[in-house]
N, C-alpha and C positions, 0 to 999 in steps of 0.2 A: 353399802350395798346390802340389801337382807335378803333374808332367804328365801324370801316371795318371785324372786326373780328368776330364779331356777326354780321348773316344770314340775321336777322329783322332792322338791318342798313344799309346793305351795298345797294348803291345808284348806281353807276357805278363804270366803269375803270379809270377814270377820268377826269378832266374838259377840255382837251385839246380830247379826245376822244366822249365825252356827245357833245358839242360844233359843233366837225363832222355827229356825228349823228342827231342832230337838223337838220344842214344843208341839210343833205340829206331826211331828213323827210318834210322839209318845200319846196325844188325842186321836190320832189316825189308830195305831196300833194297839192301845191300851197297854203299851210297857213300856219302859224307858230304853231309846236306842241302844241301852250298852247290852241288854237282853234279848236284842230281835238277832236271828238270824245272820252270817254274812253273807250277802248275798251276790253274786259275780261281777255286778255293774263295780265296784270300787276297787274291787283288787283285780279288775280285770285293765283298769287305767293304771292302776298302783304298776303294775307288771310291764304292760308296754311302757310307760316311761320309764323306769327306771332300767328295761331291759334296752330304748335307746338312748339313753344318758351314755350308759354300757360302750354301745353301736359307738355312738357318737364318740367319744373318746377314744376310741380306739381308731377311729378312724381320723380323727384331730392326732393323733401319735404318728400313725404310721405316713400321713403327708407331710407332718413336720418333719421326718425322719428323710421321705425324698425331697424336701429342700433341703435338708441339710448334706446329703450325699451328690443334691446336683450342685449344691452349690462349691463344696470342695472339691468337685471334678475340673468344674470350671476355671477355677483359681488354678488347679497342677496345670490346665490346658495354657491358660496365661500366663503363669510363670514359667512354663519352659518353649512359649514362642517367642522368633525372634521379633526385637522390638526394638522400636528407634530408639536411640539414644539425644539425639540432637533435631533440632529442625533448622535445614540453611534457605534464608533468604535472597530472592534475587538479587540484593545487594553486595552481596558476599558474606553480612552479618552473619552466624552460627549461635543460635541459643541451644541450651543444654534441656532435654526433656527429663523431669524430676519422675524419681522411680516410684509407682506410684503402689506397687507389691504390697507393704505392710498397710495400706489404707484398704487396700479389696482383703486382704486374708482372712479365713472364717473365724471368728473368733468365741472364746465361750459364752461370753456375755449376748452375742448374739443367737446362739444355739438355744441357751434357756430363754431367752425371748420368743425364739419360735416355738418352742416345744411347748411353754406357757399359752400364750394365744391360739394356739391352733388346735392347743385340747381343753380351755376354754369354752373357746367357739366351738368345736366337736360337744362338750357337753351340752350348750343351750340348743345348738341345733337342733341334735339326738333327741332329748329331753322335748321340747317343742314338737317334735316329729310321732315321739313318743306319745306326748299326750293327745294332738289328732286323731293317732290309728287307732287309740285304745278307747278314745270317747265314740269314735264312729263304731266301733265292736262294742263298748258297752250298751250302746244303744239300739246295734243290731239284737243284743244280748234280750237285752228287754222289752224291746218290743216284739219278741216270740212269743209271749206271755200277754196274750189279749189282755186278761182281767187283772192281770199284776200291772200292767200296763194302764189302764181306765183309772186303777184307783192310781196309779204316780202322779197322774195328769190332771186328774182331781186335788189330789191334798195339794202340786204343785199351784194350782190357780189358787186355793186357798191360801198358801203361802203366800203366793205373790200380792194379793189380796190386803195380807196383813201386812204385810212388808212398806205397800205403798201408804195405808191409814197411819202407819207408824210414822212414814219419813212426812206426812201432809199434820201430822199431830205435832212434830218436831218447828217444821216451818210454822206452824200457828201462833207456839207458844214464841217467835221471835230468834229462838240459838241460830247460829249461824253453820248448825253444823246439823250434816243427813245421817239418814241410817248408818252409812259405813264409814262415815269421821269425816266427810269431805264437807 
C-alpha cells in the first residue's frame, strides 16, 4: 500500500508532472516556487485533511469502542439466559444441545480487529472528507481574488497545454509510457 492512498499524503501526480508545474510557476512568477509567497489555497487543504484524518479516527475509535461494549453486553445477556440444554424429538430420541458460550465470547483478537478497521476506515473516510471540504474552501479561497484568479487560469491552461504536447511527444516517439508512468 503507499502512501498516495491516504488523502493527508498524497503530494502530487508525479515527479515528471510537479517538475512541469515548477516550471511553469517559476516563468509565471519570475522566482522559483520555493521563494513565492505561501499562499492559503494549500494549507488551507493541508489543514482540513489532516484536521479530518483527525475527525475521522477518532470517530473510527469511538464506534469501534460501541461495538465493542455492545457486543460484550450481549454475551453477559446470553450467558445468563436460560437456555436449552437438549432438543426431544417426537420420537422420544433427546440430543444434547452443545454450549455454544466460549465460540460467541468477545475476545482480544477480536477487539484489535475492530479497533484496527474502524480507525482505518475513520482515517480514509476523515481524510477524503477532508480533502473535499478543504478543496471547495480553497477555491472559494481563490476565487475572491479576481486577478490572482485570471492569472491561475491562465498559467493553468498553459500548463495543461504543455502537459498534453509532452504526453503527444511521448506517444510519437513510440515508449509505451505517458506523462505520469502509465
Amino acid at each position: 500500500m503507499s502512501s498516495d492512498s491516504l488523502a493527508m499524503f498524497r503530494k502530487s501526480l508525479g515527479p515528471d508532472m510537479a517538475k512541469l508545474a515548477e516550471e511553469h510557476l517559476q516563468h509565471e512568477y519570475g522566482v522559483p516556487p520555493s521563494l513565492l509567497p505561501d499562499k492559503e489555497g494549500p494549507s488551507t487543504v493541508s489543514t482540513y485533511t489532516s484536521v479530518g484524518s483527525l475527525i475521522g479516527v477518532g470517530l473510527g475509535i469511538f464506534l469501534a469502542y460501541r461495538i465493542r461494549s455492545n457486543r460484550a453486553a450481549m454475551f453477559r445477556t446470553f450467558r445468563t439466559a436460560d437456555r436449552p440444554t437438549a432438543v426431544k424429538f417426537a420420537g422420544g430420541r433427546e440430543e444434547p444441545i452443545p454450549d455454544l458460550t466460549p465460540l460467541i465470547r468477545p475476545s482480544t483478537l477480536g477487539d484489535i480487529a475492530t479497533y484496527t478497521f474502524l480507525g482505518a476506515g475513520g482515517v480514509f473516510f476523515g481524510g477524503e472528507m477532508g480533502l473535499l471540504t478543504g478543496t471547495f474552501r480553497a477555491r472559494q479561497q481563490i476565487g475572491a481574488d479576481r486577478e490572482g484568479r485570471d492569472r491561475i487560469q491562465t498559467a493553468f491552461r498553459k500548463f495543461q497545454a504543455d502537459a498534453l504536447r509532452k504526453q503527444a511527444d511521448l506517444l510519437d516517439q513510440g515508449s509505451g509510457k505517458g506523462v505520469m508512468g502509465f
